[in-house]
Structures are given as C-alpha cells and as structure tokens.
C-alpha positions, 0 to 999 in steps of 0.5 A, spaced: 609 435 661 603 431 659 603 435 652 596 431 650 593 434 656 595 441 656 592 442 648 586 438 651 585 443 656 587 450 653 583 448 647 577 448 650 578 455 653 581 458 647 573 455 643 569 458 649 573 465 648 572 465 641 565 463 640 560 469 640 555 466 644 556 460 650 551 455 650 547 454 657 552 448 659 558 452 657 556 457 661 555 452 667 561 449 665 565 457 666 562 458 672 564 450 676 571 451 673 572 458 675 570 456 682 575 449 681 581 454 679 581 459 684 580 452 689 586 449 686 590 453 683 590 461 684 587 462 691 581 459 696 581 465 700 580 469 695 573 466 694 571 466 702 572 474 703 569 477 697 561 478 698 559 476 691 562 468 691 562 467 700 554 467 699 553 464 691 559 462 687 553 461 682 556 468 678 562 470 674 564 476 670 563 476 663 561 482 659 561 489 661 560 495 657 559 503 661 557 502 668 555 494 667 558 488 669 554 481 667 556 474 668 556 468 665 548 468 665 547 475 663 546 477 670 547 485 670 551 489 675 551 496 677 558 498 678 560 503 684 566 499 685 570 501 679 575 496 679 577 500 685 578 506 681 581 503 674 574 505 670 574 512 669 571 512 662 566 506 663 567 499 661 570 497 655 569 504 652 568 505 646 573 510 642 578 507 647 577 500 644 577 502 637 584 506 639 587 499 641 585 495 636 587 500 631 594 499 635 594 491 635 593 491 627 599 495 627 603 493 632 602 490 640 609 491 643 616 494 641 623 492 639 626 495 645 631 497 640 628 502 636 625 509 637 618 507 639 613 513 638 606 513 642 611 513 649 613 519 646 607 522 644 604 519 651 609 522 655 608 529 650 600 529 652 602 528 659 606 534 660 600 538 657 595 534 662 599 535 668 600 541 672 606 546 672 613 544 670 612 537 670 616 536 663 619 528 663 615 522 664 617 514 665 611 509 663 610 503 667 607 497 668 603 497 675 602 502 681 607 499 685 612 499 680 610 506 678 611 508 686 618 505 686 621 509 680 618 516 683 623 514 689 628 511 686 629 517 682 628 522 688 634 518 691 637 519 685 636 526 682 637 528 689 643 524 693 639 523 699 637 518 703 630 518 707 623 518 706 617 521 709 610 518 708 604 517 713 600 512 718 595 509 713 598 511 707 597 505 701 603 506 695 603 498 693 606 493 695 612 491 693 618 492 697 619 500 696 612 500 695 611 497 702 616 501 705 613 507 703 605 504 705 603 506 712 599 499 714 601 494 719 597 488 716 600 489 710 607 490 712 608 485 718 609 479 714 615 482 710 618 486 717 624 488 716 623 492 710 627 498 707 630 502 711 630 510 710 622 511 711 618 514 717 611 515 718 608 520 721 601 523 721 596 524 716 594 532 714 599 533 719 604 538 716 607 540 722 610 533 723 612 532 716 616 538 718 619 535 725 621 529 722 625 532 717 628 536 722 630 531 726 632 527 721 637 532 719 639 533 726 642 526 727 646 527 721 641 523 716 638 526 710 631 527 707 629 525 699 623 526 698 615 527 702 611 522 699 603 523 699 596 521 697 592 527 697 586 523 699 587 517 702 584 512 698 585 505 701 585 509 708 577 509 707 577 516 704 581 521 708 580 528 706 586 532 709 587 540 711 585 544 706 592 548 706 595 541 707 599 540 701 600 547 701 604 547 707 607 541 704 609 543 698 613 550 702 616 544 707 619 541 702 621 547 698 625 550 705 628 544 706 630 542 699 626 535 700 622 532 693 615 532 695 611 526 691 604 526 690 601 519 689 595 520 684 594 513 682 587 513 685 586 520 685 588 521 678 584 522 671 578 526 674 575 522 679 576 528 684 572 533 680 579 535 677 583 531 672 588 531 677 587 532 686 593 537 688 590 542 682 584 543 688 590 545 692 594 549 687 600 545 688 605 542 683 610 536 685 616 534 683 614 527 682 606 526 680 605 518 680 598 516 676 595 509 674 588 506 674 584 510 670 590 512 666 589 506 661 582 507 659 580 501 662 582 496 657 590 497 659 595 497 664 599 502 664 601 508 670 607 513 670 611 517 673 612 525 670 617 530 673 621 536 673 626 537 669 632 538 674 630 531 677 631 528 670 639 530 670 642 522 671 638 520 667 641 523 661 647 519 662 645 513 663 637 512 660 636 505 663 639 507 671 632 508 673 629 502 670 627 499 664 621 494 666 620 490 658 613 492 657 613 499 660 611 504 655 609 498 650 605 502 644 599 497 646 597 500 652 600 508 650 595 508 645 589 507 651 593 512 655 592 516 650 585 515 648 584 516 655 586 522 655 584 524 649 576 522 651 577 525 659 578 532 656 574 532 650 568 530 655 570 534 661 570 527 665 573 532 671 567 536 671 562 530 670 565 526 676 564 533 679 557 534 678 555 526 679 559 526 686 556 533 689 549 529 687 551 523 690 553 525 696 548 530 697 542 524 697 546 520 702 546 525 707 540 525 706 540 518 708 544 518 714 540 523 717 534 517 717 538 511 718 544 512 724 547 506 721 551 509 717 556 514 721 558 518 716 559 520 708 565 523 706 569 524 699 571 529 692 567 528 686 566 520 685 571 518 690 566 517 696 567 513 703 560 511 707 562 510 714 559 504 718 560 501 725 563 495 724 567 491 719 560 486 719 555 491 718 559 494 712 560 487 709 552 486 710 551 492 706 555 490 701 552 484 701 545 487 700 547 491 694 550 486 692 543 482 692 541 488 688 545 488 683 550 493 686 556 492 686 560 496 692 567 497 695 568 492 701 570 485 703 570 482 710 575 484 713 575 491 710 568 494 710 568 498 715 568 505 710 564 501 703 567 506 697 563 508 692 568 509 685 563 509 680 566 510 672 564 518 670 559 515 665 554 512 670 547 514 667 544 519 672 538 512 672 543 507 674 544 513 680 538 513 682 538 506 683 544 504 686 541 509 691 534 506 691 538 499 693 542 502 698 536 506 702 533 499 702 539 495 705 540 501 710 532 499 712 535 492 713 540 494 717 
C-alpha cells in the first residue's frame, strides 16, 4: 500500500464532500471521476444500460430533497423511479433527517452487548403498525437478507422442509433468496441453487394447493408458501382479488407458513400501509424494507406471530444475528418513517395521487396505441410497451425532460412508475405533460 497515495486520494474526496458549494471544475472534475470509477473499479456495464450515462455521462447525482433529484450541475430531475421504491416519504425527509442526527449525536451503532432499546421500540411500533397477531420481529440489513430469515425461521418454527413460491417472483438475490426468485436470467448463472423450492403460477391458488398435495404425496413436507401481493419486479402483476385469501385458507388446512413479501408493497405505496390489508389477510411472516428506512437508512424486517417465535426463545441467535442488523441509526429512521407515515396518512396519499395518475394515462393509452396497457394500486404503477426498445426509448425521452422512470435496456418492456407519496400534484402534471409528449414521438 502506497499510504502517500491513498491519503492524497481520499483527501481530496473528503474536501469535495465537506464544502458547502463545489466549485465549477470540482464539478467537471466529480462528473469525469464518476465516470473513470465505474470504468475501472465498480462496473462498466453499469454505465452501458442505464438511460441517463448510455446517452450523456455528462450527469451524476448529487443533491435531493421531496421528489428532485439534482446533479453535480444543479440539473433538476423528477423523480417517478423512487429508487424503485425506497423514497416513500420523499428525498431527504426533513423530520426523518432530523430523528437521525439527533440519534448520530448520541450514538450511531450498538455495543452488541448491552440492551439496545430503538430495536425494542421498532419492533414494539411494528407490531401496532402490522396487521393481526404479528407480534415479534427481526431487523435486518437488506431485502434479501430479510427474505432469508422469513424462511429460515419457517423452517425452523416449523420443522419442515419445502417452499413454494411462484414463476417470475423476485425476493433478492442471494443464495436462499434466489432459490425463492422465480426469474431464470437471474437464476441461471448460479444453477444448482437450494433445493426445497418449487414454483408455480402466479395468482394461481389452485396450483399452490397441488403442489403442496403432491409434495407431501411423495413424502416430502412444506414449511411455508412465499408470495408478493403485487409483483413488482415482475412488471406489475395484480393478482385474483380472492388470491391471497385462497392462499391463506391453502395454508391454514395444510399447516404450511404463508410469507408475504412486502418489501416493495410496504409502507403505504398500495394505498394501505400494508397490500394484504386490501386482501383482508394476516401472514405468519410479513417481510418489509425500502420504504421502511424513511429514505435516509437501510434497514428491513421481519415481523411474526408468536407461535413461530418459540426456538428462538432458547437460543436468540439460531436465526441470525447479521452486526449491524437493528443498529439504532437506522431504527431511529425506521421509526421516524413510521411516525410521518401515519401521521400524514401516506397510504391515503398514495391512494389518491395513484388513482389520478392512472386515470390521466388511460387517457393517454386510448390516444397513443404504443402504450399497451396501465395497471397498478396506489404509486405502484406499470406502463406496458411492445418491446424492451421501445420502453427504453420512453425512458429515455423522459429522461430528456427531466424525468426520471423505471426502465433499463434490457428491462423496459413495462416503465414503472414509483414516485415518493409527497410529489406535488405540479410535478405530476408535468411528468404527464412530458410523458404525452414522448408518446407522440413514439
């Protein structure tokens, strides 16, 4: 190690990160080594699919607040991507900001000794949030880590071994995580993954319930059914009406765990503050993130009923114990983001801009055939387009207007549209004058 080199280095990134204002060649010089770095030393392809730095690598974020994003320049963007789902309560909320840098006065991480209590109060706060009997809840980093302890706890709690999930599910991509996804370009590379998973039909209940049958037929036995309400990933799939309640009675007669997956659904952006409460169901595991950290932390969980819990009172640590899970940095967001979510009934919120945003793009699809199809609850919202290009194109030509939009090029046959429950009813208006306009080109 050349320590000369490394100081150098570091210091003149610590002196751009600390100034108040960046000079016009600091900014020239953040934009050519953002470039250079992901050349050289993050990834290159990242820089060949993404709309933005595959047609002018000329911008690179740097602020943000509400709904805007700005570059280094002070380029403004609208933000309808939302971090594919993180900014619920906007960029840079104000009131969680202030929660967390109250907590970084006191005190960031935990001793991993003593009693810690935001964790307790997270979790307390979750179990009053999340509906039914879920009582007893374990934080986590990321999503996938999250997906991972909902089925090592079904495992455990339960004794048995299989998973059901479904074709096109996404739950992360980790190993367990993986196993569960229901993508082959995501799993192919890592083939053979965990055994124990099948897949089966999206918003098909009665395939859920063969395979259970049949699994048991040859001597096998089933933990848990894990499940999206919408799937996300999966270009916005809306399921059955009566879907997850046919899953939950599956589940119950066959004394399998059902585990609903609500890492993107979570937290209001269906128009409740959680999807299985438009289905009137409880799981016995619910998985949440995103949103969940208020935008300024990572942080998911898990939260279950208390018959699953039962292992884990003899030994706390079976399940997991990841160092930074539950850290009181990222539970003081998550309780901030509770606190803001209910106050301001962000459900209700997303409700309303969700109704009117789909409403104005049925309008548009009659116009312009190109666009195929609207579908989505609240702001979670897919537009359907007959090709991955011509998606990319729209993306693109948002883009051009300062919009910002779910797609990349190898992933734009459906743009998702995931703007942060605080967008202004303005920026709204705008994002669909610029969409109309891109259509036109189209």
């Amino acid at each position: 190690m050349d320590k000369k080199a490394v100081l150098k280095e570091s210091s003149r990134i610590l002196k751009m990160i600390l100034k108040e204002e960046l000079t016009q060649e600091e900014k020239k010089e953040v934009v050519a080594d953002s470039v250079d770095n992901y050349q050289h030393h993050v990834n290159p392809a990242i820089l060949d699919v993404r709309k933005s730095v595959s047609t002018d690598f000329s911008f690179v974020e740097w602020e943000d607040e509400g709904a805007l994003i700005r570059d280094t320049h002070g380029v403004e963007f609208i933000d309808c991507l939302g971090g594919f789902g993180i900014y619920m309560l906007g960029h840079r909320n104000p009131k969680i900001v202030e929660v967390v840098k109250k907590q970084l006065n006191r005190f960031a991480l935990h001793s991993q000794e003593l009693v810690e209590p935001l964790r307790g109060y997270l979790s307390r706060l979750i179990s009053l949030v999340t509906p039914g009997d879920l009582q007893y809840s374990f934080i986590c980093n990321g999503g996938a880590e999250a997906i991972e302890m909902a089925l090592k706890l079904s495992r455990l709690a339960s004794g048995r071994k299989w998973f059901i999930s479904t074709v096109n599910a996404f739950h992360g991509k980790s190993m367990g995580a993986l196993s569960a996804t229901g993508k082959a370009a995501y799993r192919d590379p890592y083939l053979p993954l965990i055994p124990g998973f099948q897949h089966v039909e999206y918003g098909n209940a009665t395939a859920v319930e063969k395979a259970i049958h049949n699994l048991v037929a040859i001597g096998e036995s089933v933990a848990a059914v894990i499940v999206e309400p919408i799937q996300g990933e999966a270009v916005i799939i809306i399921p059955p009406q009566d879907y997850l309640p046919k899953l939950r009675k599956i589940c119950d007669e066959h004394g399998v765990y059902l585990i609903t997956d609500e890492i993107q659904t979570g937290m209001g952006r269906t128009g409740t503050m959680w999807a299985v409460e438009q289905a009137e169901i409880v799981p016995d595991i619910l998985v949440m993130g995103k949103a969940f950290g208020g935008g300024v932390m990572p942080i998911t969980a898990i939260a279950a009923r208390p018959d699953l819990w039962e292992n884990m009172k003899t030994n706390p640590w079976i399940l997991g114990s990841p160092t930074f899970g539950g850290n009181p940095l990222s539970c003081s967001a998550a309780i901030a983001a509770i606190d803001y979510t209910v106050e301001y009934d962000i459900p209700k919120m997303a409700k309303e801009k969700g109704n009117y945003i789909l409403e104005k793009l049925e309008l548009l699809r009659t116009k312009y055939p190109v666009l195929q199809d609207v579908r989505g609850r609240g702001l979670l919202i897919g537009m359907e387009f007959p090709s991955d290009e011509i998606g990319f194109e729209l993306a693109k030509g948002l883009f051009d207007q300062r919009v910002l939009v779910g797609g990349t090029l190898n992933n734009a046959r459906v743009i998702r549209i995931e703007p942060p429950a605080v967008i202004s009813m303005d920026q709204i208006d705008t994002v669909l004058s610029c969409l109309e306009n891109t259509l036109k080109t189209l």
